[in-house]
Wavefront OBJ file of the C-alpha trace (Angstrom):
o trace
v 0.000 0.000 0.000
v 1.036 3.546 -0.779
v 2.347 5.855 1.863
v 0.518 8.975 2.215
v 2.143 12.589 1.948
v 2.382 13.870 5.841
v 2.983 17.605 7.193
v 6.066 18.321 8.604
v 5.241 21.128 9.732
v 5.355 25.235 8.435
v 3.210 24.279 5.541
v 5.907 21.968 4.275
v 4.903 18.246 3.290
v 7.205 14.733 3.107
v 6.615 11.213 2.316
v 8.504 8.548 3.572
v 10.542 6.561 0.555
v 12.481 3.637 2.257
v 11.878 0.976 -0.156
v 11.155 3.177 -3.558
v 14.752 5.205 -1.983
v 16.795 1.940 -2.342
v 15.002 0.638 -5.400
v 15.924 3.681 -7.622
v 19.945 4.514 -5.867
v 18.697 7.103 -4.160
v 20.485 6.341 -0.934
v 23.575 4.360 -0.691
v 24.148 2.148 2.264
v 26.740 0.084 3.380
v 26.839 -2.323 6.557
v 23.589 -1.212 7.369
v 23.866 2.595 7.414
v 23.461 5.014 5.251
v 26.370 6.251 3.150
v 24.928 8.179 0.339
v 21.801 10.462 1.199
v 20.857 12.102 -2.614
v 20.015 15.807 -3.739
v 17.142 15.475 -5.820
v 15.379 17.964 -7.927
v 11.523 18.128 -7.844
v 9.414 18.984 -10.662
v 5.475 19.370 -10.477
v 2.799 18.686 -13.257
v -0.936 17.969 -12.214
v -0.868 14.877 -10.263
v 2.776 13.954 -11.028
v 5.806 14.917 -8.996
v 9.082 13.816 -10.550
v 11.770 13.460 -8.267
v 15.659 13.115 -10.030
v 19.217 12.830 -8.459
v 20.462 16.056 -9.127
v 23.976 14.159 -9.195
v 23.800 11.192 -11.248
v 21.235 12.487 -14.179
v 22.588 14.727 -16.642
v 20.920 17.882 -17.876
v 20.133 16.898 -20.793
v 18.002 13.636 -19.724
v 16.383 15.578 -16.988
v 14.921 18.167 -19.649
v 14.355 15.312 -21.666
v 11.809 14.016 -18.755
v 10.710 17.180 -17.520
v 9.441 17.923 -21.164
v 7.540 14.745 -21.834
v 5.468 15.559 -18.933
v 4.627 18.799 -19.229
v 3.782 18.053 -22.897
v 1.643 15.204 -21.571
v -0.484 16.940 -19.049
v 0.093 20.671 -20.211
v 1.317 21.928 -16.864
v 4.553 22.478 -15.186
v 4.400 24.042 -11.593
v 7.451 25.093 -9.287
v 9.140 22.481 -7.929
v 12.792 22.752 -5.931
v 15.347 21.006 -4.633
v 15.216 18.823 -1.526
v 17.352 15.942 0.086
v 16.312 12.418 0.632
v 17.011 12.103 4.501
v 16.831 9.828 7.550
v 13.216 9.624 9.642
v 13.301 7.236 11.843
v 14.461 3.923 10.914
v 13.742 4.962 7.377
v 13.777 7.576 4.789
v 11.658 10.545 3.530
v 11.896 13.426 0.738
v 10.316 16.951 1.551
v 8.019 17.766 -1.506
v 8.416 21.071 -2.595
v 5.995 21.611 -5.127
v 3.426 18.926 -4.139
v 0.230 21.627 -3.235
v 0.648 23.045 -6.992
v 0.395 19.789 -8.354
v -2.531 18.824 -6.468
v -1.729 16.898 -3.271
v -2.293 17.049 0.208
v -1.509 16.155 3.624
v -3.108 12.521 3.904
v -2.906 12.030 0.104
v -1.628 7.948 -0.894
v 1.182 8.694 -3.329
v 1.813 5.461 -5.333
v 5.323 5.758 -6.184
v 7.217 4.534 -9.323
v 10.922 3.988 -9.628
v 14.182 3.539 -12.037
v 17.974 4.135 -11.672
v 17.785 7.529 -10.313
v 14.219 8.781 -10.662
v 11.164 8.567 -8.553
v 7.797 9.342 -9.603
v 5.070 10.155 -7.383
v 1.736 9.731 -8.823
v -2.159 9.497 -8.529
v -3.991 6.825 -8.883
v -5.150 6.496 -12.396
v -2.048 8.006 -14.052
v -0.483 4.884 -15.395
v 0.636 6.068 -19.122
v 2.746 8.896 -18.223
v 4.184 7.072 -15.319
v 5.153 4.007 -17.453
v 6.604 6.414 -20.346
v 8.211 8.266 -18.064
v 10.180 4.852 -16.813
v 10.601 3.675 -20.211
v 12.519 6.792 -20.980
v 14.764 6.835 -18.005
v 15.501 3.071 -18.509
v 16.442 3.895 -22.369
v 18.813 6.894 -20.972
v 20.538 4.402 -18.682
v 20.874 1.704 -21.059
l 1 2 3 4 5 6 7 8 9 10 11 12 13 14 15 16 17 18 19 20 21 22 23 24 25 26 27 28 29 30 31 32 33 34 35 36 37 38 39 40 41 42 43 44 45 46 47 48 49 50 51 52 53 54 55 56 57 58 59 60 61 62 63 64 65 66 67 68 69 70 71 72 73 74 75 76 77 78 79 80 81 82 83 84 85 86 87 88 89 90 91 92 93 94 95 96 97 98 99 100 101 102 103 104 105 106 107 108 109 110 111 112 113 114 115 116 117 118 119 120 121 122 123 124 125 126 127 128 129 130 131 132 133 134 135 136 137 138 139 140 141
């Protein structure tokens, strides 16, 4: 089951990551802690944040992504730059941007990853998400 988007307080929102995190390299552990916590750029479209290591995805495939989705749903909202961080005995990613793209505190936010990339999604949204996958598995390849 999806994890739902929580306040953290001063009108800022998170959402705990731990396994979608290690399934797309976003953190880097080794003998059980933590090694590698990554920067990651957040872009908003309606009912799509997409979440990138700002370190290990070039430019160029990041406008690449950015551009097929706000050519899909015709939107593009401020996003920013966050880090993926330790809560608890896991790991969560503020979400800049998430209000303008249309979620809220208590929100599920199904989560889709590959090398690099995590993208938070509604329910419902499965085309983009799986285009936006195929592309970031074809820049990797």
């Amino acid at each position: 089951m999806p994890n739902t988007i929580k306040s953290t307080g001063a009108d800022a929102v998170a959402l705990q990551i731990t396994r979608e995190a290690r399934s797309a390299g976003l953190v880097d552990e080794r003998d059980g802690q933590a090694k590698r916590l990554a920067p990651v750029s957040i872009f908003g479209f309606d009912g799509l944040l997409l979440l990138l290591d700002r370190e290990r995805v070039a430019d160029r495939q990041i406008a690449e992504l950015v551009t097929v989705a706000a050519a899909d749903t015709e939107t593009a909202y401020p996003g920013g730059r966050a880090k993926v961080t330790i809560r608890g005995e896991g790991y969560q990613v503020a979400l800049p941007g998430a209000a303008d793209a249309g979620f809220d505190v208590g929100d599920r936010a199904p989560c889709v990853t590959a090398q690099c990339m995590l993208v938070i999604h509604r329910d419902g949204d499965g085309r983009l998400v799986g285009d936006l996958k195929t592309i970031r598995q074809q820049q990797v390849a």
